[in-house]
Backbone as JSON, one array per atom type, in Angstrom:
{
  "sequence": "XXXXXXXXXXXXXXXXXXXXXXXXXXXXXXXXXXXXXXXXXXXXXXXXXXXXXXXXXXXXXXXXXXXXXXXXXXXXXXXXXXXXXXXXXXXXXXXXXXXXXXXXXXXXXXXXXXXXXXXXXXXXXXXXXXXXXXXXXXXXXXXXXXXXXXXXXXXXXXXXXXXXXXXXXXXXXXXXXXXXXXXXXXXXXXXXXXXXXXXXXXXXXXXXXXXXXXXXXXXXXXXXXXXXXXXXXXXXXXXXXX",
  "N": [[-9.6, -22.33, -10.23], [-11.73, -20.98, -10.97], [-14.18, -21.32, -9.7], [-14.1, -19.18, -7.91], [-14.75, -16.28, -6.38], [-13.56, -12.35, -6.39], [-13.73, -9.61, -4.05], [-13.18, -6.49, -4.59], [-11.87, -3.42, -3.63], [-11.59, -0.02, -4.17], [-10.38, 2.5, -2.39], [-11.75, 6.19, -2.05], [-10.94, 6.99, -4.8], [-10.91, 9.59, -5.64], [-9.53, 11.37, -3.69], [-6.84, 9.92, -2.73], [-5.33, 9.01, -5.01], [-2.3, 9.04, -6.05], [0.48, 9.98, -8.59], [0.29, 7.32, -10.19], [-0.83, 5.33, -8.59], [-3.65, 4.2, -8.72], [-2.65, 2.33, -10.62], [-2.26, 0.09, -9.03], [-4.31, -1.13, -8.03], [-5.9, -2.09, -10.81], [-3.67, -3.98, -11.27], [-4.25, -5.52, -9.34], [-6.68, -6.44, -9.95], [-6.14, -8.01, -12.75], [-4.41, -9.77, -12.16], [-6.0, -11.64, -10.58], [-8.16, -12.23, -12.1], [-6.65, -13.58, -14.52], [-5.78, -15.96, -13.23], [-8.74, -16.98, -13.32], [-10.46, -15.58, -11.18], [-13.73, -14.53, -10.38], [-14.37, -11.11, -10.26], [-15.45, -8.62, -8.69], [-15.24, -5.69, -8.61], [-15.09, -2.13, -6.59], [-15.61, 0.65, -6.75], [-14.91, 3.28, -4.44], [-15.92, 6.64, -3.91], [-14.79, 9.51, -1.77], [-17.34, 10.81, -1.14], [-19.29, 8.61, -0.52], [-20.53, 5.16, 1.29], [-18.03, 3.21, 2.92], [-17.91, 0.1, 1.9], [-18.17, -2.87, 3.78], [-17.67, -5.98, 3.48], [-15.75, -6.09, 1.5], [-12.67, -8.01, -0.12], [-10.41, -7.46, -0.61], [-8.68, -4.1, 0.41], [-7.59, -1.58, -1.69], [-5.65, 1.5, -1.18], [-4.39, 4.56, -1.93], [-1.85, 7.38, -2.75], [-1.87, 10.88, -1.9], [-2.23, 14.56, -1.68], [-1.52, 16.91, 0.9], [-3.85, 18.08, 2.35], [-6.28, 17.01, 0.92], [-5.52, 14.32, 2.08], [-6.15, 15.04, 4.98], [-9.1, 15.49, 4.59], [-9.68, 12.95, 3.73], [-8.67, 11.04, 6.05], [-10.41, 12.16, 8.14], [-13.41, 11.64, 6.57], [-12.81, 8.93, 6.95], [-12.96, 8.19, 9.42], [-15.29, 9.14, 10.18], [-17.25, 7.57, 9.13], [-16.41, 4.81, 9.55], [-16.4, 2.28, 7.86], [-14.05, 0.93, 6.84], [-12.58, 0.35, 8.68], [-13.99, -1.87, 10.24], [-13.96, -3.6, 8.49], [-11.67, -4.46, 8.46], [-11.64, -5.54, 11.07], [-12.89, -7.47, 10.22], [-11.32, -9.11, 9.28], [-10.16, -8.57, 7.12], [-7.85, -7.53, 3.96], [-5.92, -5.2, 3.9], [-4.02, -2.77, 1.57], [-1.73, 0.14, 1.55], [-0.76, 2.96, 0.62], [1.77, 5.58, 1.14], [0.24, 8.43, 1.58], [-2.31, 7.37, 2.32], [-0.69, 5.41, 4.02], [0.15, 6.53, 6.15], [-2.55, 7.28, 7.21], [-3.42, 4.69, 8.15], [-2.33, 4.64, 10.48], [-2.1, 5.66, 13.9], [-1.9, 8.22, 14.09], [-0.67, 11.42, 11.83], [0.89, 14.2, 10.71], [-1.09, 16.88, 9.77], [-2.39, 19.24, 6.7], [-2.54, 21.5, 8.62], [-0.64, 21.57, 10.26], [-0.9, 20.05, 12.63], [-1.71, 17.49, 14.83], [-3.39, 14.7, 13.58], [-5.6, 12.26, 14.04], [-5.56, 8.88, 12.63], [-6.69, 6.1, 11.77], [-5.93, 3.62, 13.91], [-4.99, 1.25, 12.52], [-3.02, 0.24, 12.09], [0.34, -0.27, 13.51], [1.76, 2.05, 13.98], [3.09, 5.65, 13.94], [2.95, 9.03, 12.04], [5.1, 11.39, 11.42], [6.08, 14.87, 10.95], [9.01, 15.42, 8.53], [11.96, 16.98, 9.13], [14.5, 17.92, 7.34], [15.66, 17.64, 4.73], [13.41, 16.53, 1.27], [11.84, 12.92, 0.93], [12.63, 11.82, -2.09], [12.48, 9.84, -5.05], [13.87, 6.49, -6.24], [13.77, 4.04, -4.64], [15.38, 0.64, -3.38], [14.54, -2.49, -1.95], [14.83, -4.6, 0.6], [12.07, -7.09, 1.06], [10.5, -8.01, 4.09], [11.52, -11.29, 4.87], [9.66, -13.23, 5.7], [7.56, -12.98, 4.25], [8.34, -13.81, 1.73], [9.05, -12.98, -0.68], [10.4, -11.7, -4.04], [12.73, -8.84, -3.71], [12.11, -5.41, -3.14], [10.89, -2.89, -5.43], [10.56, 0.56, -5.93], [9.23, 4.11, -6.17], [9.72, 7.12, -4.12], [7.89, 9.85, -2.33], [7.77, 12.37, -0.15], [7.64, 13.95, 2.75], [7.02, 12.65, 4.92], [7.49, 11.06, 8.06], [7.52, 8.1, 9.53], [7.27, 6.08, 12.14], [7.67, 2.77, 13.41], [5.6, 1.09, 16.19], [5.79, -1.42, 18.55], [4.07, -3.27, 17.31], [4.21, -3.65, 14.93], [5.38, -4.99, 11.6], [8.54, -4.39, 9.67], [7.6, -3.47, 6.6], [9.68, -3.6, 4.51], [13.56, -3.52, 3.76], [15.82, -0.66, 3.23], [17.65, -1.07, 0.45], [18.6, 0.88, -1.03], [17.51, 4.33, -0.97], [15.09, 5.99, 0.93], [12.54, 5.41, 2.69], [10.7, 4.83, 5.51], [11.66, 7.1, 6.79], [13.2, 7.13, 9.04], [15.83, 6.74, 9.47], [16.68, 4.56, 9.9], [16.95, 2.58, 8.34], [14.15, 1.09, 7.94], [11.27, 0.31, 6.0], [8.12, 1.07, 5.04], [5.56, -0.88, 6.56], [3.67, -3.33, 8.41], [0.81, -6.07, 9.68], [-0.84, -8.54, 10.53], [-2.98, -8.67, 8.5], [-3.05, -5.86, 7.37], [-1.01, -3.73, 5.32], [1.5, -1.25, 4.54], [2.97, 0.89, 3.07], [5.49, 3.15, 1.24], [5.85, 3.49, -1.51], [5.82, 4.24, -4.53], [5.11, 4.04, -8.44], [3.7, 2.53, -10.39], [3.16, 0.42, -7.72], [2.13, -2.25, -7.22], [2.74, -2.88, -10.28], [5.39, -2.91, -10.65], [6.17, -4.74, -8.86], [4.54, -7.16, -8.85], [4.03, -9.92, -7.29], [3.81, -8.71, -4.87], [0.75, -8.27, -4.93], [-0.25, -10.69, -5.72], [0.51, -11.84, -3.33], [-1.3, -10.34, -1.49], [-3.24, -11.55, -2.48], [-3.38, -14.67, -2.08], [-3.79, -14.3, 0.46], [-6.22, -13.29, 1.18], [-7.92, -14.99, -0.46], [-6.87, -17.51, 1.16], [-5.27, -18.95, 0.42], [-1.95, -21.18, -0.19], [-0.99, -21.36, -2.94], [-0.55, -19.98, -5.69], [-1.79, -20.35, -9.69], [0.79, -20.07, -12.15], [1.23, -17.19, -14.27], [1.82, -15.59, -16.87], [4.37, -13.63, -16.71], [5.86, -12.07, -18.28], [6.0, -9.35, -18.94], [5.95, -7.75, -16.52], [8.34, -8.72, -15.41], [10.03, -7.65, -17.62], [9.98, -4.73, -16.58], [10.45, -4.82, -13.94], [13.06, -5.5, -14.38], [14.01, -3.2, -15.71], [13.56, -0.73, -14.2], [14.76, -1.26, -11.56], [17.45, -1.52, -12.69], [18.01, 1.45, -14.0], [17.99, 2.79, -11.23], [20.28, 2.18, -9.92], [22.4, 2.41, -11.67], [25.12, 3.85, -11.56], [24.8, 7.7, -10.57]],
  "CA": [[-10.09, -21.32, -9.32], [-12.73, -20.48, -11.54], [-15.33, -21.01, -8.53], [-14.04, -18.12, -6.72], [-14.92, -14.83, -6.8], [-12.99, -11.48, -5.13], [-14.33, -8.14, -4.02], [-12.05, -5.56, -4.21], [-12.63, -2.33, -2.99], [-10.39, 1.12, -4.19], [-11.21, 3.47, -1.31], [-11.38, 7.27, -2.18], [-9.65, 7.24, -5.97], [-11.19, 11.12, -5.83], [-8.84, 12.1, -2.93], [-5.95, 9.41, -2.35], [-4.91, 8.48, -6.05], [-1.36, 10.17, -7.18], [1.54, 8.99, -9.28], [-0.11, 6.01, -10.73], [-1.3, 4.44, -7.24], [-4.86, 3.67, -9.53], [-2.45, 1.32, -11.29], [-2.21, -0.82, -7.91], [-5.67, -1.55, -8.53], [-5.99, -2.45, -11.79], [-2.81, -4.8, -11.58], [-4.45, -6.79, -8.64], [-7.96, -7.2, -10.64], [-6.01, -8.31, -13.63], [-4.07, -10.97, -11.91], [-7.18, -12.16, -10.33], [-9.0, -12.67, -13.34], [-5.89, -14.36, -14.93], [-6.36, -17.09, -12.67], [-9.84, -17.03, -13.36], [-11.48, -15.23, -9.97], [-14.77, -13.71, -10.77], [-13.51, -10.05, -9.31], [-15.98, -7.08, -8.45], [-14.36, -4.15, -8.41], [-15.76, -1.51, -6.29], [-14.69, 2.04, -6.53], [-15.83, 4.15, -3.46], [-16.04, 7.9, -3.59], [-14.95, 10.39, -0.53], [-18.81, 10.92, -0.67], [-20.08, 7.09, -0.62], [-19.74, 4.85, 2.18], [-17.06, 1.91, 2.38], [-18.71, -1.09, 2.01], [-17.29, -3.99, 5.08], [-17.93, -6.95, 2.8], [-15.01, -6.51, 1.01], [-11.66, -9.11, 0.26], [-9.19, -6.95, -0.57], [-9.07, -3.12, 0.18], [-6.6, -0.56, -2.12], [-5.54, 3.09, -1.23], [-3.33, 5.42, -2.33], [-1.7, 8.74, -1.89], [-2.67, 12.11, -1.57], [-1.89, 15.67, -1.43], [-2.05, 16.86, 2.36], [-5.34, 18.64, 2.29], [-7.12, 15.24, 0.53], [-5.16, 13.22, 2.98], [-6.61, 15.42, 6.55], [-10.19, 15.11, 4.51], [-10.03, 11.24, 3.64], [-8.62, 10.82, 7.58], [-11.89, 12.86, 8.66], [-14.17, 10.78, 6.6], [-13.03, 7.18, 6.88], [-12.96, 7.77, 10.88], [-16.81, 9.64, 10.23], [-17.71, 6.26, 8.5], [-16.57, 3.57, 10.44], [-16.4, 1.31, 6.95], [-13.09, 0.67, 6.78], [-11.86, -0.3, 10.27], [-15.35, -2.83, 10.49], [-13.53, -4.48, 7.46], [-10.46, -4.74, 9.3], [-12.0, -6.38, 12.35], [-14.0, -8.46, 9.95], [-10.51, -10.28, 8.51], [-10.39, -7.89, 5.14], [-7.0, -7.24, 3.5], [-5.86, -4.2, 3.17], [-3.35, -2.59, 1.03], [-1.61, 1.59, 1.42], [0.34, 3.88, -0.25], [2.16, 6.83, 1.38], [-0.5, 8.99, 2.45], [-2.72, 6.03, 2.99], [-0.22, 4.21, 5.16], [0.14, 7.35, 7.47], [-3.87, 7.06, 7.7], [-3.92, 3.31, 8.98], [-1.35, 4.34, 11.28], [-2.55, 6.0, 15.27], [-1.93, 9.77, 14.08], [-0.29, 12.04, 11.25], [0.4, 15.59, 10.7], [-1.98, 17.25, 8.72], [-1.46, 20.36, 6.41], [-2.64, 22.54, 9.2], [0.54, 21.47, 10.81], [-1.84, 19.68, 13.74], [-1.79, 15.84, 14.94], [-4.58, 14.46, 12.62], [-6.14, 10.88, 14.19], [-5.98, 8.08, 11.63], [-7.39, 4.58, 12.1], [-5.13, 2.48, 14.2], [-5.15, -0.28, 11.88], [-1.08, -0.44, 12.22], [1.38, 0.09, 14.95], [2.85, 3.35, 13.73], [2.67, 7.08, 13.93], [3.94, 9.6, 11.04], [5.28, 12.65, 11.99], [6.68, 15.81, 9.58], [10.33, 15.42, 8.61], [12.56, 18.62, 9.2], [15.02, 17.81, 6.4], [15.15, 17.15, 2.79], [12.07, 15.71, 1.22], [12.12, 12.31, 0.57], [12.46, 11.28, -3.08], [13.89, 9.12, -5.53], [13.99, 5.27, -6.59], [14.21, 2.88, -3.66], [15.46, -0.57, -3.41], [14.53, -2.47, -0.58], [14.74, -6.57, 1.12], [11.37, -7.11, 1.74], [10.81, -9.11, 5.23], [11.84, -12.7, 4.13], [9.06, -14.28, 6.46], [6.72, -12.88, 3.09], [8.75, -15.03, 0.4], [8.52, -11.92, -1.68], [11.65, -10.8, -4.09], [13.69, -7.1, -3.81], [10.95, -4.35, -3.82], [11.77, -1.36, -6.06], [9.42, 1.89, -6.27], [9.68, 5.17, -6.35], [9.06, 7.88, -3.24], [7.74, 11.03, -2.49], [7.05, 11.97, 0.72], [7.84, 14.87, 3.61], [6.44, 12.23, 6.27], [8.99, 10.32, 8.61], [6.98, 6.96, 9.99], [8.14, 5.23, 13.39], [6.89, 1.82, 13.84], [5.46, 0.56, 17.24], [6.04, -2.84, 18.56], [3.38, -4.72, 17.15], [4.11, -3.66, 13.72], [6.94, -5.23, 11.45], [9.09, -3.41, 8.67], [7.34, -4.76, 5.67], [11.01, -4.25, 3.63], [14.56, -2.58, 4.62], [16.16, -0.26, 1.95], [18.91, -1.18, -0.21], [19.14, 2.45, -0.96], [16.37, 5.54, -0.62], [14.91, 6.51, 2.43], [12.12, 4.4, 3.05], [10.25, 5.39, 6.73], [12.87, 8.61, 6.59], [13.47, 7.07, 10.63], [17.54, 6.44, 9.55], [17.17, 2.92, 10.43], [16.31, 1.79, 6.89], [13.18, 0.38, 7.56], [10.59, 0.83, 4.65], [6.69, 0.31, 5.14], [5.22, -1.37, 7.71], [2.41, -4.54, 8.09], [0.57, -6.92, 11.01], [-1.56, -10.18, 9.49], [-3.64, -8.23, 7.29], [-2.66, -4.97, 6.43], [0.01, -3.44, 5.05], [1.89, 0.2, 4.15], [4.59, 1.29, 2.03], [5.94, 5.16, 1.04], [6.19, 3.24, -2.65], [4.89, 4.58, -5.77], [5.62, 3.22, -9.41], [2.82, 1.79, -9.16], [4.16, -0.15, -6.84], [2.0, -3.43, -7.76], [3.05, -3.19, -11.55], [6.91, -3.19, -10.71], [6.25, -5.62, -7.79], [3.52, -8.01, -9.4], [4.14, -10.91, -6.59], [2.67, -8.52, -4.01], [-0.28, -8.51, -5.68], [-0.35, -12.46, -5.65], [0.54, -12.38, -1.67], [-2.85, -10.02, -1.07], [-5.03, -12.49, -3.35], [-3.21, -15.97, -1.41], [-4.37, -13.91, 2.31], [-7.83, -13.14, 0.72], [-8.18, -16.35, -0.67], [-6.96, -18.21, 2.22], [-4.25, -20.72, -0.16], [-0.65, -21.24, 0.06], [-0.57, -20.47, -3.84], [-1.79, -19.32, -6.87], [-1.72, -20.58, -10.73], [1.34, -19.34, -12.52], [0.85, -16.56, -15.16], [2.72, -14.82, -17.81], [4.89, -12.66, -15.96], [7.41, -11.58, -18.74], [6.41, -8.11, -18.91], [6.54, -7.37, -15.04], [9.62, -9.18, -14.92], [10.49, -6.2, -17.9], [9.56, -3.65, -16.01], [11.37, -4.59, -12.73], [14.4, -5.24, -14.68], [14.5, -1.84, -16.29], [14.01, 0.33, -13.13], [16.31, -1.79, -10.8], [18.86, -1.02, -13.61], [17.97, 2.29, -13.95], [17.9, 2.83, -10.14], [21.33, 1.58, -9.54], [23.71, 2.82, -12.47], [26.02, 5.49, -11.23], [24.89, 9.24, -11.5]],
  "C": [[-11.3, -20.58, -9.89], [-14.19, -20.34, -11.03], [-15.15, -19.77, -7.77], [-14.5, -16.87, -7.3], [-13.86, -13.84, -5.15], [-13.98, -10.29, -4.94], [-13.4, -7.28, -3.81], [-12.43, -4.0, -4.26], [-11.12, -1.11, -2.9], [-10.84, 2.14, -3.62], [-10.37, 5.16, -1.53], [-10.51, 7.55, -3.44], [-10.17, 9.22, -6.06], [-10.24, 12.14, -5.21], [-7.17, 11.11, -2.9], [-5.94, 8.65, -3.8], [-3.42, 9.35, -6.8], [-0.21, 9.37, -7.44], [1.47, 7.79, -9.25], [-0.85, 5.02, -10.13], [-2.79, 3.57, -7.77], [-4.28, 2.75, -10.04], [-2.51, -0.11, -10.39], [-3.77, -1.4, -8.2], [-6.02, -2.38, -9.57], [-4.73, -3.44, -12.18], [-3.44, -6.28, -10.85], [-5.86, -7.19, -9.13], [-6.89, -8.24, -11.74], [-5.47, -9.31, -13.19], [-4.91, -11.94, -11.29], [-7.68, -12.7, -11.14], [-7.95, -13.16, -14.53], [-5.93, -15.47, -14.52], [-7.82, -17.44, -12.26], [-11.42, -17.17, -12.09], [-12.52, -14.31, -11.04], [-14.81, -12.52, -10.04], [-14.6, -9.15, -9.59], [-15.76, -6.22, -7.99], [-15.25, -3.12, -8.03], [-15.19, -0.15, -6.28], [-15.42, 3.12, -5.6], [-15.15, 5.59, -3.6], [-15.6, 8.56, -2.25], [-16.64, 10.12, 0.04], [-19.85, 9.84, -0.52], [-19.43, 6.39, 0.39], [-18.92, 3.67, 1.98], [-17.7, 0.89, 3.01], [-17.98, -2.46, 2.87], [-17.14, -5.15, 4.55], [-16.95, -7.32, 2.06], [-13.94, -7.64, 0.71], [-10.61, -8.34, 0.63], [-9.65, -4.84, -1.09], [-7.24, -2.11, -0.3], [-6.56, 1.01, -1.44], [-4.44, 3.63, -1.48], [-2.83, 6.62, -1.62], [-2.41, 9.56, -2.15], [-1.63, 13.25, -1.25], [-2.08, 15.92, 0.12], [-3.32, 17.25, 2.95], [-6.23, 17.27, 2.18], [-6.52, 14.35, 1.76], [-6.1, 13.36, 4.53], [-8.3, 14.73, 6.03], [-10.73, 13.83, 4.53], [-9.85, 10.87, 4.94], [-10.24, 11.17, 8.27], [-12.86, 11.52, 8.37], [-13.99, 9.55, 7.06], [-13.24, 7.13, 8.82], [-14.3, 7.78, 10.8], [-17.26, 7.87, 10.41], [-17.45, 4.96, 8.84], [-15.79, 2.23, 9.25], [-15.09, 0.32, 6.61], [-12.39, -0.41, 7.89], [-12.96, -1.16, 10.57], [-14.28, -3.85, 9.35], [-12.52, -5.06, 7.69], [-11.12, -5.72, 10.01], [-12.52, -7.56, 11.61], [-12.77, -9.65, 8.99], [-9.88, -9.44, 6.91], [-8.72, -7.63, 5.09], [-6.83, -5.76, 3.38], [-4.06, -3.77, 2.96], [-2.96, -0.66, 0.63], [-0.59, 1.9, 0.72], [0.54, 4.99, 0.44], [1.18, 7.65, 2.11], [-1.66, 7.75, 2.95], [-2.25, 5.2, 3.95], [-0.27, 5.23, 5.99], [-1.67, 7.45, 7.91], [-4.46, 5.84, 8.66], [-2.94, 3.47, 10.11], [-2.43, 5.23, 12.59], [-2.83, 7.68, 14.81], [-0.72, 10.33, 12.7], [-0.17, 13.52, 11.14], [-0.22, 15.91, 9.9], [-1.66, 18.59, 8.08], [-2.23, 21.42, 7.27], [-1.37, 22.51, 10.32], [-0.23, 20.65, 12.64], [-1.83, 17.99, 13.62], [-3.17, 15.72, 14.43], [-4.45, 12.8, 13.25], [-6.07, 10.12, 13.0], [-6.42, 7.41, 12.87], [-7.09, 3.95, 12.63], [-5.04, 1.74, 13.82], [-3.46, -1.04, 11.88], [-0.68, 0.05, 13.1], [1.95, 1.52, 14.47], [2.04, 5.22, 13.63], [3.95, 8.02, 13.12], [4.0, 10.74, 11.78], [5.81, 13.67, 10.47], [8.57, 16.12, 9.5], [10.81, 17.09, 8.79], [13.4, 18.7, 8.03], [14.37, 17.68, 4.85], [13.85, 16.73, 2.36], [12.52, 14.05, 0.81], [11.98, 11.31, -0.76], [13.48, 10.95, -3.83], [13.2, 7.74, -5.38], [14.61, 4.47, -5.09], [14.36, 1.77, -3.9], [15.37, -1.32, -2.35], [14.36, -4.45, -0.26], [13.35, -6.63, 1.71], [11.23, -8.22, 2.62], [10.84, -10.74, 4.71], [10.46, -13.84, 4.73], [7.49, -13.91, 4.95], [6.96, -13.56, 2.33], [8.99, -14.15, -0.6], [10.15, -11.45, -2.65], [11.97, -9.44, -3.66], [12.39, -6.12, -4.18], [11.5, -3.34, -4.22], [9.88, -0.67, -6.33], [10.17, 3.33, -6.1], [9.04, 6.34, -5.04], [9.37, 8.85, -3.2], [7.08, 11.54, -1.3], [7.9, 12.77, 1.92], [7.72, 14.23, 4.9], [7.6, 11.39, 6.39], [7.55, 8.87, 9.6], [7.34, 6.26, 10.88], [6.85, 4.33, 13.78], [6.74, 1.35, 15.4], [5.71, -0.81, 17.83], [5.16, -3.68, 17.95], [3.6, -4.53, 15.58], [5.77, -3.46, 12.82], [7.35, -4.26, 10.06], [8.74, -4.27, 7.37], [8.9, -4.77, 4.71], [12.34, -3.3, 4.52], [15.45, -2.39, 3.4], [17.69, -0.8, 2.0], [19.76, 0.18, -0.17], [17.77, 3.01, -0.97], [16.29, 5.18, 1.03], [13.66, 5.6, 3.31], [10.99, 5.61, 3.78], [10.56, 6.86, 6.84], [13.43, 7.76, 8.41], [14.96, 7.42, 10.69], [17.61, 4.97, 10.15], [17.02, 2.16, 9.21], [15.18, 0.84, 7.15], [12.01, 1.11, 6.54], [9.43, 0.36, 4.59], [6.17, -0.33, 6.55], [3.82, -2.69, 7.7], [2.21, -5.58, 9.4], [-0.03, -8.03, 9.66], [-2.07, -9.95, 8.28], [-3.71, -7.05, 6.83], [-1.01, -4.07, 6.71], [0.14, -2.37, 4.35], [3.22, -0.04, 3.54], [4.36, 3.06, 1.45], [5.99, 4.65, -0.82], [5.2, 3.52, -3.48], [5.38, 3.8, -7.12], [4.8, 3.01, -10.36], [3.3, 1.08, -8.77], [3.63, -1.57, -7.34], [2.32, -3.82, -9.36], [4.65, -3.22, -11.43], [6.9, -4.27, -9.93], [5.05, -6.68, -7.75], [3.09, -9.32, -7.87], [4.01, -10.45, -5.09], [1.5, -8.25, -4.12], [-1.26, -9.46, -5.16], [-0.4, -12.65, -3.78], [-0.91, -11.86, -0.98], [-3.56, -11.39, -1.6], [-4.82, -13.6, -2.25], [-3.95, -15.47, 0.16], [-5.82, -13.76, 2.05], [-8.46, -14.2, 0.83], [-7.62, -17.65, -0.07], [-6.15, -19.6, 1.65], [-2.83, -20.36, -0.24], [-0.19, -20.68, -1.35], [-1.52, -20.28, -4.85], [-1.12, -19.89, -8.29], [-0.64, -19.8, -11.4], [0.96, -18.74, -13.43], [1.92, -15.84, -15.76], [3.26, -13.6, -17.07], [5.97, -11.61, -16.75], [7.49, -9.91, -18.93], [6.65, -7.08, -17.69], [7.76, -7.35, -15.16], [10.77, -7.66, -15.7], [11.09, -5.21, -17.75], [10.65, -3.92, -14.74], [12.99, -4.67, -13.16], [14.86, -4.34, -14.8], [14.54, -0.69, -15.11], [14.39, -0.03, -12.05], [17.3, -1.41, -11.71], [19.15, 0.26, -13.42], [18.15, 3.34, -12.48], [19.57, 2.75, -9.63], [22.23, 1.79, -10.77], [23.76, 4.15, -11.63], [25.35, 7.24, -11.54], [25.43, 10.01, -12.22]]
}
C-alpha cells in the first residue's frame, strides 16, 4: 500500500478536543503509516477554513460554549458538509456527534442547528449525568469486536430512521434514550458519546475508517499487542464488581 496516500483532517482541536479525543487522531495516522499510507495530517483551527479534499475527517468533544461556537462556524463555512457530499469519512465524539446531528441544545439552553450529516437530534437530559465505562455490541453488519470507552455527557440523542445504532450497550448509558442504543452512523459518517480515546481502546475502528477511505475490503495486519493490552485492562476493569 505504499502507493497510497491519506488526508486526514482534525477539525477544530482548539474548541472540540477533551479527554484524550486528540488521541483518536493520532491512533488513525499511526495505523495508516504502519501499513505504509503516505498520510497528511491536517489540523484546522476554529479560525481556518475546513478544507473539502479531505479522506478521513476527526472531531471531538467540547465544553458547551466551544460546542454552540464550533456549530456556528462549521455551518458559517460550509467545509465540512461539501466533504460529506463529496464521499469524505467522517468520524465524532460526543459533542461532535450532537453537531452532525439536525439540532442540539446549546448552553444558552436554546435549539442550536447542527449539520444534518446524521439522522438524529440531541436534546438535554433531565436526570443524572451520564458517566462511567461503557460496554457495548457494536452493529454486527461492521465486523467490528465489543466497543468499550468511557462517557461523559448531559445530552440524550434520539436516532431518526435513516440512521442506525452504531453499537448497543452491554452496560452504561450510551444515547441516555433507555433503549440501549449507543452512537449512531449512515455510509460515511459516524458518532459515538465514547471517550478513552476511543480509537486507542478500539484500534479496529480506526482500520474500518481507513478500509471506507481507501475503498478495500482489508488492510495489512499490524502489531496489535498493545491495543489488545489496553482493551483487556479496561473491559476488566469496567466489569469487576464495585
Amino acid at each position: 500500500m505504499s502507493d497510497s496516500s491519506l488526508r486526514l483532517v482534525w477539525v477544530y482541536p482548539d474548541l472540540l478536543s477533551t479527554y484524550g479525543d486528540q488521541g483518536n487522531v493520532l491512533v488513525v495516522q499511526r495505523r495508516a503509516e504502519q501499513r505504509g499510507l503516505n498520510v497528511e495530517r491536517v489540523d484546522v483551527r476554529s479560525d481556518q477554513p475546513v478544507p473539502t479534499s479531505g479522506d478521513i475527517y476527526l472531531i471531538g468533544g467540547g465544553e458547551d460554549r466551544p460546542q454552540r461556537l464550533a456549530a456556528e462556524r462549521l455551518r458559517r463555512d460550509g467545509g465540512l458538509s461539501r466533504a460529506a457530499s463529496n464521499g469524505a469519512i467522517i468520524f465524532s465524539v460526543c459533542a461532535g456527534y450532537q453537531i452532525l446531528g439536525h439540532e442540539f441544545i446549546n448552553d444558552l439552553g436554546e435549539r442550536e442547528a447542527g449539520l444534518g450529516l446524521i439522522d438524529v437530534i440531541s436534546t438535554r437530559g433531565e436526570g443524572a449525568r451520564c458517566v462511567g465505562d461503557v460496554l457495548a455490541d457494536i452493529d454486527p453488519r461492521l465486523g467490528l469486536p465489543q466497543l468499550t470507552g468511557f462517557e461523559n455527557h448531559q445530552g440524550i440523542t434520539h436516532l431518526g430512521p435513516t440512521a442506525r445504532p452504531f453499537a448497543r450497550t452491554v452496560f452504561g448509558n450510551g444515547n441516555g434514550t433507555g433503549d440501549g442504543t449507543e452512537g449512531a452512523y449512515n455510509e460515511t459518517v459516524f458518532g459515538t458519546y465514547m471517550h478513552g480515546p476511543v480509537m486507542a481502546r478500539n484500534p479496529q475502528i480506526a482500520d474500518l475508517l481507513l478500509k471506507l477511505a481507501l475503498d478495500v475490503n482489508a488492510l495489512p495486519p499490524t502489531d496489535d499487542r498493545w491495543y489488545d493490552a489496553l482493551r483487556a485492562e479496561r473491559i476488566a476493569a469496567a466489569t469487576q464488581p464495585a
